[in-house]
C-alpha positions as CSV (number, residue, x, y, z in Angstrom):
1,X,0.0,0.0,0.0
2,X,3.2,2.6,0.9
3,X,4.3,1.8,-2.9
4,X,0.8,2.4,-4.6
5,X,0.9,5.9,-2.0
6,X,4.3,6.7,-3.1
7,X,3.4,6.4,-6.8
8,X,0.4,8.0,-6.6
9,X,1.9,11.1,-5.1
10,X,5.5,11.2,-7.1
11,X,4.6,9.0,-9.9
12,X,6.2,6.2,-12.0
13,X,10.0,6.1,-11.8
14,X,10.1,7.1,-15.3
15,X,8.0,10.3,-15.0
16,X,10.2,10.6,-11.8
17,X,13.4,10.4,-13.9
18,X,11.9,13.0,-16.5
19,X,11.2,15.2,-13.6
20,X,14.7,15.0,-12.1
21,X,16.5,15.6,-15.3
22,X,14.4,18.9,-15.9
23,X,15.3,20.4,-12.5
24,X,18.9,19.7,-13.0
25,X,18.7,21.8,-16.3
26,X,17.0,24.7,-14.8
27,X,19.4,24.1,-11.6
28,X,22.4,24.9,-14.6
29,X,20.6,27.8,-16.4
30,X,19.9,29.4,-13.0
31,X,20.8,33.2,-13.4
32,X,19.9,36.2,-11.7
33,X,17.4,38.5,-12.9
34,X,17.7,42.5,-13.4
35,X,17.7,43.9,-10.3
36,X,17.7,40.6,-8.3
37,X,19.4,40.5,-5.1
38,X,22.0,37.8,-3.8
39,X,19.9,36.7,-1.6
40,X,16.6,36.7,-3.7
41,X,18.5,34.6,-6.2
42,X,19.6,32.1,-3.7
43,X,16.1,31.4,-2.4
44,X,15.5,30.4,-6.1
45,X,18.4,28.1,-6.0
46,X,17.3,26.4,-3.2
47,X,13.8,26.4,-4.1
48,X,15.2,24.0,-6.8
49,X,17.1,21.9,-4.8
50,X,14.8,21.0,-2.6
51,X,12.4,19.5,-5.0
52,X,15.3,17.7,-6.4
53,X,15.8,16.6,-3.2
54,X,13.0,15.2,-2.9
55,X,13.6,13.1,-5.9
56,X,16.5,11.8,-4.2
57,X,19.2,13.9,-6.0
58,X,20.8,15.5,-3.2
59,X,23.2,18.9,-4.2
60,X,26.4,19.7,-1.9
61,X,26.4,23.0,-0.6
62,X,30.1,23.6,-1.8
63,X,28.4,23.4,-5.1
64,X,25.6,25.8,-3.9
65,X,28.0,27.9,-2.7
66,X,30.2,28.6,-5.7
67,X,27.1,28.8,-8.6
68,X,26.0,31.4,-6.7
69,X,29.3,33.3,-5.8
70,X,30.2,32.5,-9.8
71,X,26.5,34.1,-10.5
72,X,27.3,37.2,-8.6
73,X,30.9,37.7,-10.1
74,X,29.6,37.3,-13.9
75,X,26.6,40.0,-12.7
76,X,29.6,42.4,-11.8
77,X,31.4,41.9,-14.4
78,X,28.7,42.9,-16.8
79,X,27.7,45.7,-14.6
80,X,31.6,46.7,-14.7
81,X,31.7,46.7,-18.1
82,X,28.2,48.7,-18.7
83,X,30.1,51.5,-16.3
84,X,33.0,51.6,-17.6
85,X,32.1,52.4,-20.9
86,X,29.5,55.6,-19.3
87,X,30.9,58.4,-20.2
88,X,30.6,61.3,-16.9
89,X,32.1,61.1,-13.3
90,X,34.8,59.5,-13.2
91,X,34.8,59.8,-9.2
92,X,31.4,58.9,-9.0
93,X,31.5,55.5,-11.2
94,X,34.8,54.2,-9.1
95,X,32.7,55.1,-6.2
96,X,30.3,53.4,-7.2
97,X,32.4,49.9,-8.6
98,X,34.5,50.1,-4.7
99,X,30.6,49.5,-3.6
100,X,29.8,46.9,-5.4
101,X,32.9,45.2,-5.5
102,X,32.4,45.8,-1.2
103,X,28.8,44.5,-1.4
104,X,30.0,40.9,-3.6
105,X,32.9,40.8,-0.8
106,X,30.8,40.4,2.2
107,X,27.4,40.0,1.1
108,X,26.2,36.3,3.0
109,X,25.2,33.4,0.5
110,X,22.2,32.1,2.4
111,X,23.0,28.4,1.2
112,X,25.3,26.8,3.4
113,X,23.2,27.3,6.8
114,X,23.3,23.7,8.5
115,X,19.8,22.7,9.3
116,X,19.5,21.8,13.4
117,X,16.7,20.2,14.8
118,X,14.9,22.8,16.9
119,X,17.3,25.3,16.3
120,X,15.3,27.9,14.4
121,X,13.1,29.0,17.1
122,X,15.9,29.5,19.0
123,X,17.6,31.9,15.9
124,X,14.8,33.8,15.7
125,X,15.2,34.7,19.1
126,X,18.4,35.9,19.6
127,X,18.0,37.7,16.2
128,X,15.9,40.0,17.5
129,X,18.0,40.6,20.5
130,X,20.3,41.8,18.2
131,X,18.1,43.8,16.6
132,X,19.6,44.4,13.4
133,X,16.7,46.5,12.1
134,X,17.7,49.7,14.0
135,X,21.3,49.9,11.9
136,X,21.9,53.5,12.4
137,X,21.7,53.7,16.3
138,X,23.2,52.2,19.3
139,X,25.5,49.4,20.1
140,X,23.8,46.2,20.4
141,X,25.9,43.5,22.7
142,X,24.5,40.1,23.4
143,X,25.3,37.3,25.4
144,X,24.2,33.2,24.5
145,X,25.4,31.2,27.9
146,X,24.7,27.9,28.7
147,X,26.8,24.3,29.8
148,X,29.1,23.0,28.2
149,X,28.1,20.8,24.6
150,X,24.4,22.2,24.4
151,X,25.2,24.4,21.7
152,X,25.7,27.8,22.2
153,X,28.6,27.8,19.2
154,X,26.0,26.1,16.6
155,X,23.5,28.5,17.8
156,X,26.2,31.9,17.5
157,X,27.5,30.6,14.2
158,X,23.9,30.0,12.8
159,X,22.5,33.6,13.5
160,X,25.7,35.3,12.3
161,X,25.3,33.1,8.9
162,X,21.8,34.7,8.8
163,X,23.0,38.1,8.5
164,X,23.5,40.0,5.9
165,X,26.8,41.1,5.9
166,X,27.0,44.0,3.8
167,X,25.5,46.5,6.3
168,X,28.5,46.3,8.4
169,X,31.8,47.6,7.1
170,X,33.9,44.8,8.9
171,X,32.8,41.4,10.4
172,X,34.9,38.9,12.2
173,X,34.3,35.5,14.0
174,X,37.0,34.3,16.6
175,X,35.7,30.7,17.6
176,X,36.9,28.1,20.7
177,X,38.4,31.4,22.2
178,X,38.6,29.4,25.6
179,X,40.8,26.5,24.0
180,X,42.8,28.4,21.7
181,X,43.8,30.6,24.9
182,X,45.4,27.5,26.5
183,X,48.2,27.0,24.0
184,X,51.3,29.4,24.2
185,X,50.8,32.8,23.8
186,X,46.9,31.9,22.7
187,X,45.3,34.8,23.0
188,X,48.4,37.2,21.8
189,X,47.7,34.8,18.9
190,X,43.9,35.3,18.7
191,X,44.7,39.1,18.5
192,X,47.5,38.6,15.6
193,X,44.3,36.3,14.0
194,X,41.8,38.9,14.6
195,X,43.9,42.0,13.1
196,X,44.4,40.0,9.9
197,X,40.6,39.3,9.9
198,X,39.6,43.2,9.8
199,X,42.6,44.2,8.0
200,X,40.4,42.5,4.8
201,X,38.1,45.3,5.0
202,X,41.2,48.4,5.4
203,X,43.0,49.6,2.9
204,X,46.3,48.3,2.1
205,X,48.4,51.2,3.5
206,X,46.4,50.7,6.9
207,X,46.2,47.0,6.9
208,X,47.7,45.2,10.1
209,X,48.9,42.3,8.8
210,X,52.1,41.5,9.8
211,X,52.7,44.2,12.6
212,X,54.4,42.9,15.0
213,X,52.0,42.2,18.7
214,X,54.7,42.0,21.4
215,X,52.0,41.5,24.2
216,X,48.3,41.5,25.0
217,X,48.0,45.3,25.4
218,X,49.7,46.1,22.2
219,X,47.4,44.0,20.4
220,X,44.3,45.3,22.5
221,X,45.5,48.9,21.6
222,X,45.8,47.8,17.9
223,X,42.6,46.2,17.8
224,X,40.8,49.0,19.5
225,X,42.8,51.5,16.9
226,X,41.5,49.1,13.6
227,X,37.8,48.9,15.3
228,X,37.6,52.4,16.5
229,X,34.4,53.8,14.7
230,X,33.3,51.4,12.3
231,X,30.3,49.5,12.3
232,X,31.5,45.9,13.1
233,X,29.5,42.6,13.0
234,X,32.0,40.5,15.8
235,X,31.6,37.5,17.1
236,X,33.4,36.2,20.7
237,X,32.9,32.5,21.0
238,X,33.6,30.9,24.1
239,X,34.7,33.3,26.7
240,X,36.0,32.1,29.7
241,X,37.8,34.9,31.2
242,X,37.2,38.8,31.6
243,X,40.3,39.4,30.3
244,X,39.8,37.6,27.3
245,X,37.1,39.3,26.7
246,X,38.7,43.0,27.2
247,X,41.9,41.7,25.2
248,X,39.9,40.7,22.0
249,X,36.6,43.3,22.1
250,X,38.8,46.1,24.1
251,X,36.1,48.9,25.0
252,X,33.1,47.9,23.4
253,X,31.8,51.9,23.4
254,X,34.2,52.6,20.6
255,X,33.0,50.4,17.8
256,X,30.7,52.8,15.0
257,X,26.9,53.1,15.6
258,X,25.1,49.6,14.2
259,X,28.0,47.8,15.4
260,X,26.7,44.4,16.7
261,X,28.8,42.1,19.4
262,X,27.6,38.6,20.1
263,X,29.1,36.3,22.6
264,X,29.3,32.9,24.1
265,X,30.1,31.7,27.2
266,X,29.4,29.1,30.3
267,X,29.6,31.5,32.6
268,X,26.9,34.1,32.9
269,X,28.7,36.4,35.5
270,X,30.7,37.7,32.1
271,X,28.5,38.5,30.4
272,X,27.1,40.7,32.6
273,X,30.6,42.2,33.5
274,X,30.3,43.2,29.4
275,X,27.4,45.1,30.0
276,X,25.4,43.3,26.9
277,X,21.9,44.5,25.9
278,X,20.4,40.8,26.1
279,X,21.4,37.1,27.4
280,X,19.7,34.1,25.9
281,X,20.3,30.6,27.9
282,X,20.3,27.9,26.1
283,X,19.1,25.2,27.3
284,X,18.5,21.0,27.2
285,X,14.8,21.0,25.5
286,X,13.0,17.9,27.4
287,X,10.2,16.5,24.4
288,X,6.6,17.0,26.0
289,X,5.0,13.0,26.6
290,X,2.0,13.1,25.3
């Protein structure tokens, strides 16, 4: 009876076939529409998918990932060209190519978000914590604690996927912060890491890569110089330690308006010591019994 269901609702394996073999042509002819945004094209994409999933052709999201990074790079490219050859401000069409070029840099592929069990709820939530509507105002700092292995990384890692990167001028993630720390010299080394991070968004006569961090206040002064201002999307997994926390975030109250600072630990008490705007606890869900 499962087969007859099956068939009736799919259909043969031949008409399944024929159906499979036209979504894999429209996945390869795929391309973004005037005016489409990244994001509006990769709801598309996986609009696609997911019937072919269903089929039982499954898609990796490393191939995902790069049709629509390619898609967006050809779309420049043609809009670079249609510039270039405008004749008026020269100023004004570089200014206009560095924003672009900015915006195909950081904007976020919504493809490769893992799918959790339970977990969007749970997104949603500390999304609007965050509040990334209100871009142009305050500092928004908030904390995800919980114990150990219940997922307050997946959880971080998920929301900041979500985001769309381009409304923030820099963005970095510093993960396991707490175990890198315990090596030698881990969190002078976190600091070298997260200098090279930001110096992606600087120019290259400002860039920090390579400077030379003797010890944990002359990287917390460099950071603080590089971060001074600008509206930052960072991320501070797994802090275990105020001073962790003050060596890689320095004095929160100097990051841009919009700025946005989330971060994990197990113990509550620091988060509170960094002043954030909102906590979320995450916690063992026990299944209701019917």
């Amino acid at each position: 009876m499962l087969g007859s269901l099956q068939e009736a609702y799919w259909g043969s394996d031949q008409v399944k076939v024929v159906k499979l073999q036209t979504l894999k042509r429209e996945f390869e002819y795929l391309k973004m529409q005037e005016a489409e945004s990244i994001s509006d094209y990769c709801v598309r994409v996986r609009d696609v998918v997911n019937k072919m999933a269903t089929l039982g052709e499954t898609v990796s999201n490393e191939v995902l990932i790069k049709k629509a990074k390619d898609e967006a790079l050809d779309t420049f490219e043609k809009f670079k060209a249609l510039v270039e050859n405008e004749k008026g401000d020269s100023d004004l069409i570089q200014d206009v190519v560095r924003k672009v070029v900015k915006f195909l840099q950081s904007a976020k592929v919504h493809l490769d978000t893992p799918k959790c069990f339970g977990l969007d709820w749970r997104v949603e939530h500390v999304r609007r914590l965050l509040n990334l509507a209100e871009r142009e105002k305050k500092i928004v700092k908030v904390g995800i604690h919980g114990m150990p292995g219940i997922g307050k990384t997946t959880l971080a890692k998920v929301v900041c996927k979500e985001v769309f990167y381009s409304q923030f001028e820099m963005h970095c993630f510093v993960l396991n912060v707490g175990e890198r720390c315990q090596l030698e010299n881990g969190l002078v080394e976190l600091q070298i890491y997260m200098l090279q991070e930001v110096s992606r968004f600087m120019p290259k006569e400002d860039s920090q890569v390579g400077v030379e961090v003797e010890h944990i206040d002359r990287g917390k002064y460099l950071l603080q110089e590089c971060l001074r201002g600008k509206r930052v999307l960072l991320l501070l997994d797994d802090i275990q330690s105020v001073e962790q926390l003050e060596a890689l975030g320095g004095n929160f109250t100097d990051f841009g308006a919009g700025s946005r600072l989330l971060i994990t630990s197990q113990n509550q008490q620091i988060l509170k010591v960094a002043n954030v705007d909102g906590m979320y606890e995450v916690r063992i869900q026990i299944p209701r019994v019917p």
